[in-house]
N, C-alpha and C positions, 0 to 999 in steps of 0.2 A: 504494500500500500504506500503510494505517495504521497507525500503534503498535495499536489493541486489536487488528487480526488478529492479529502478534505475540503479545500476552499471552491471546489466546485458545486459538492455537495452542497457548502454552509450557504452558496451565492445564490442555487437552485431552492433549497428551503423558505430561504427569506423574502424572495423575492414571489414567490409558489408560481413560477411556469418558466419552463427550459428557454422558450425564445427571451424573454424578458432577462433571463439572468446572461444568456449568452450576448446579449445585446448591449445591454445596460452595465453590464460587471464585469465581463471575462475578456471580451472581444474576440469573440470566436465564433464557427459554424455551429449549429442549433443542433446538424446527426453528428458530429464531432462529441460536443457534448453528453449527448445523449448515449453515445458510445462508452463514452467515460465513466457516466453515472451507473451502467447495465457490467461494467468493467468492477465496479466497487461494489455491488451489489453481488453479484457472483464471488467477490472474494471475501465482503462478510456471509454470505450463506444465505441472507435472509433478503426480503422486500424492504425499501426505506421508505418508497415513494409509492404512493397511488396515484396513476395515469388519468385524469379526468381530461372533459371535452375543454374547459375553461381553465387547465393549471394541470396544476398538482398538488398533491396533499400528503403529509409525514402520514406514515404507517405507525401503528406501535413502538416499534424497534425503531423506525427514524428518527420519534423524537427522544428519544434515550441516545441514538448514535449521535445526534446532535449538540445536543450539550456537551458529549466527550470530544465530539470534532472542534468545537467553539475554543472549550478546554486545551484544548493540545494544538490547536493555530496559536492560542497567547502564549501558551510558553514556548513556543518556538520562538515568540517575537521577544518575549522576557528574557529569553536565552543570550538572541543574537544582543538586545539592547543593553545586557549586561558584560557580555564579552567586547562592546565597544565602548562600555563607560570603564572597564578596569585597564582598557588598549591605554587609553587618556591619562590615567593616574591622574584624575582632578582629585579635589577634596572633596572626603566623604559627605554624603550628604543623608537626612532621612527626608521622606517626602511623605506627607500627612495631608487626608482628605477628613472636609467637612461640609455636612449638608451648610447652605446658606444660614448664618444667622448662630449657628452651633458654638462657633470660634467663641464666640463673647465669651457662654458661659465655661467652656471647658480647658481653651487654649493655654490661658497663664499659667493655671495649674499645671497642664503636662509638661510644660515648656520649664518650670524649677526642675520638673525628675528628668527632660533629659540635659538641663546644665547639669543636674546632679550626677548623671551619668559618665556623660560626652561632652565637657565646656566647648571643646573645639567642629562641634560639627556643626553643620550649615544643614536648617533647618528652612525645607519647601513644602511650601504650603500649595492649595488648590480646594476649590468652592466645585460642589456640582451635585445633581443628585444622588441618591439614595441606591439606584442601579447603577448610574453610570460609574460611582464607586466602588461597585462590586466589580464591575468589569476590569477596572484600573489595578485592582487589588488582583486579580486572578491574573493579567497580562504583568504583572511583577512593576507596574508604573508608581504604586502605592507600598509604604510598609505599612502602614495602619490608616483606619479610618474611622470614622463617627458617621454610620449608618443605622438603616434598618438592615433586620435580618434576613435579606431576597432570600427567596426560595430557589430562583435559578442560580443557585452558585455553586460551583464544583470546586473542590480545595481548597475552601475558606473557612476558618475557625470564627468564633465570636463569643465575646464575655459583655454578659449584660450588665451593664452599666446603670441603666434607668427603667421605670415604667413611667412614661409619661402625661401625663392627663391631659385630656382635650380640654381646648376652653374655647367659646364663643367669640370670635371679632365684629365689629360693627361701626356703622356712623357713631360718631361723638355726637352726634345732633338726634342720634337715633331712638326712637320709642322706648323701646327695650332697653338706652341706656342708662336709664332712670335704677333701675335693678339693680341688686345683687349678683344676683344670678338668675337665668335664664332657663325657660324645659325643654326640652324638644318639641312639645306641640306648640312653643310659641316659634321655634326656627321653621317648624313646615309650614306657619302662615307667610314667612318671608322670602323674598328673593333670595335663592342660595346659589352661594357662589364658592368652585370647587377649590380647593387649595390642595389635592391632591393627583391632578393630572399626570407625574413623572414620579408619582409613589403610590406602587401596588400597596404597599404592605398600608400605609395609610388610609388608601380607599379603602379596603377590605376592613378596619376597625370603625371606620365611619358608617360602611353599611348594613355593617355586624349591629352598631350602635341604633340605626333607621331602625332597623329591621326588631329590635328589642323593643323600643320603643312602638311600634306601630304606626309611623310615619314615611314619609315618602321623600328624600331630598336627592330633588333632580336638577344638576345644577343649570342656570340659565347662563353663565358665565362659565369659563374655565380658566382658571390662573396657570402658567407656564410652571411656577414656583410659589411659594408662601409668600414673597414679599408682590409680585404680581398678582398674585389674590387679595392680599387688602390695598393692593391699590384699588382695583376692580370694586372693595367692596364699597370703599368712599367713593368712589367715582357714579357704580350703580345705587345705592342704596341699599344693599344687599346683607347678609350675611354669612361668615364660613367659620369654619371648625379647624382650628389648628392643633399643635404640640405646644405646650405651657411655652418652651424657651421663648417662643415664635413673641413674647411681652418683648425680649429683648430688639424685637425690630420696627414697633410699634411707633406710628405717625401721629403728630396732635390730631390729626381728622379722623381718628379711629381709637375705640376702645374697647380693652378686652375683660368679660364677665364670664364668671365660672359656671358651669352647667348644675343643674339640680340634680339630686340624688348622687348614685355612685359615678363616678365619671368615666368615659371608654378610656382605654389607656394604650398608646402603644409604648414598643422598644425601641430601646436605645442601645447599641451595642459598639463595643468596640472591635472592628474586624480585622482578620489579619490574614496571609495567606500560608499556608501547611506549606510549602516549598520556600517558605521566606526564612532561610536559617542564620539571618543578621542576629547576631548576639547581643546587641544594642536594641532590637525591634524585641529578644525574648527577655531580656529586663526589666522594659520598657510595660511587657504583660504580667510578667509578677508582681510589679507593681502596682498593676490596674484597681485592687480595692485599697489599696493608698489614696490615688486621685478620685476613686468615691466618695472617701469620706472627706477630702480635701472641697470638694465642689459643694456636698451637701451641709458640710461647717460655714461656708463662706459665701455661697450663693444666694440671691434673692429670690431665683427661682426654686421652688420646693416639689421635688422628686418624690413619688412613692417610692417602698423600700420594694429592693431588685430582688432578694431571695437569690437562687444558684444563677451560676453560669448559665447563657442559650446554649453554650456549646456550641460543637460542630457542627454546619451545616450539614442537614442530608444528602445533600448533591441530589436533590430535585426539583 
């Protein structure tokens, strides 16, 4: 098996039809490809693709082959991008992701344990979501990050750090801002606006929370990110449901009120990737309930208590 069956495969999946992907991704003939994919098919054994009139469609076994083909194209890139940063002999560096907004509250903190660590290494940072730092993490671009826990992630550990409580943002001019707090039957009278478009794991504790409650929130808006959601929400009149920190990026034209009853809660984890054997990144993790209880001494934002590790992802 070669790498391009792999990235022919992953180009074919993504895109769900052979002319499209030979067109658009590969630059290649359509029975070429198609050769190709009937070539890796026969040397896994099994069907990956189902042949339809409009595409194609993963089989069982393809979306399983997939995620390990996705998996093993980033460390090939992880491989070659590390055997060209040690060519260099620059100075070391750690490179830390955070969802938008996250840095405020966690950053300072980690940033003592690795002077405590490492005074001399160069510390790089990067903003992005939730997946897109799983992915960063798995292609070896990340030694840690401050995510949610994707589910599509193969080879990535995580220690939970938080459970986060939702809370409600809105106009500062707004009805509801008069409250404490807020029900859910007063948010399905309101324009809802989503703050989770580029975070599965977010929707799915929002819907979990709809869905308990007997409510309906279908957003009229969708925010790119948390801070484009409450712009959305001053701009439309609206309402959305974010992660407590999300106080830390709050506008005077908006304000945030705590939900009634038990609050939905997501995770907060710290990720890391099982092939990252930086001595500096596994310190850096035993140290991790250190800067829990560093953040929850010092912080404004107030965290429910974490109980154990997420652990490992399952690789599904």
């Amino acid at each position: 098996m070669e790498l391009r069956h792999l990235r022919y495969f992953v180009a074919v999946a993504e895109e769900g039809s052979l002319s499209n992907a030979a067109q658009r991704r590969l630059n290649t003939a359509q029975p070429s490809l198609s050769r190709q994919i009937r070539d890796l098919e026969a040397e896994v054994g099994v069907q990956l693709l189902e042949r339809e009139a409009r595409g194609v469609s993963l089989t069982a076994a393809g979306k399983v082959f997939l995620d390990h083909a996705r998996l093993a194209l980033l460390q090939v890139e992880a491989a070659a991008d590390g055997a060209r940063r040690a060519a260099q002999a620059v100075r070391p560096t750690l490179a830390i992701g955070f969802m938008v907004g996250l840095e405020v509250t966690w950053l300072p903190h980690l940033l003592r344990l690795i002077r405590e660590e490492a005074p001399q290494i160069e510390v790089r940072l990067s903003s992005q979501s939730s997946p897109q730092l799983a992915l960063s993490l798995m292609a070896g671009k990340l030694d840690l990050a401050f995510l949610r826990p994707e589910a599509q992630s193969l080879g990535l550990s995580y220690k939970l750090l938080a459970r986060e409580p939702l809370i409600a943002v809105l106009p500062a001019g707004h009805r509801l801002a008069a409250r404490k707090k807020v029900s859910a039957q007063d948010l399905a009278q309101e324009i809802y606006v989503s703050s989770s478009r580029t975070s599965p794991v977010l929707q799915a504790v929002i819907e979990e929370y709809a869905a308990s409650a007997g409510i309906k929130l279908k957003p009229q808006y969708e925010g790119e990110n948390i801070s484009s959601a409450m712009s959305l929400v001053a701009s439309a009149g609206g309402v959305t449901l974010v992660p407590i920190y999300a106080q830390n990026m709050l506008t005077p034209n908006v304000v945030a009120r705590a939900l009634e009853g038990v609050p939905p809660k997501v995770d907060l984890v710290l990720g890391s990737a099982d092939a990252n054997s930086s001595p500096l990144t596994e310190r850096l993790l035993a140290r991790a309930n250190e800067l829990i209880v560093s953040v929850q001494n010092q912080s404004i934002i107030q965290y429910a208590e974490t109980g154990n590790d997420a652990g490992p992802s399952s690789g599904t």
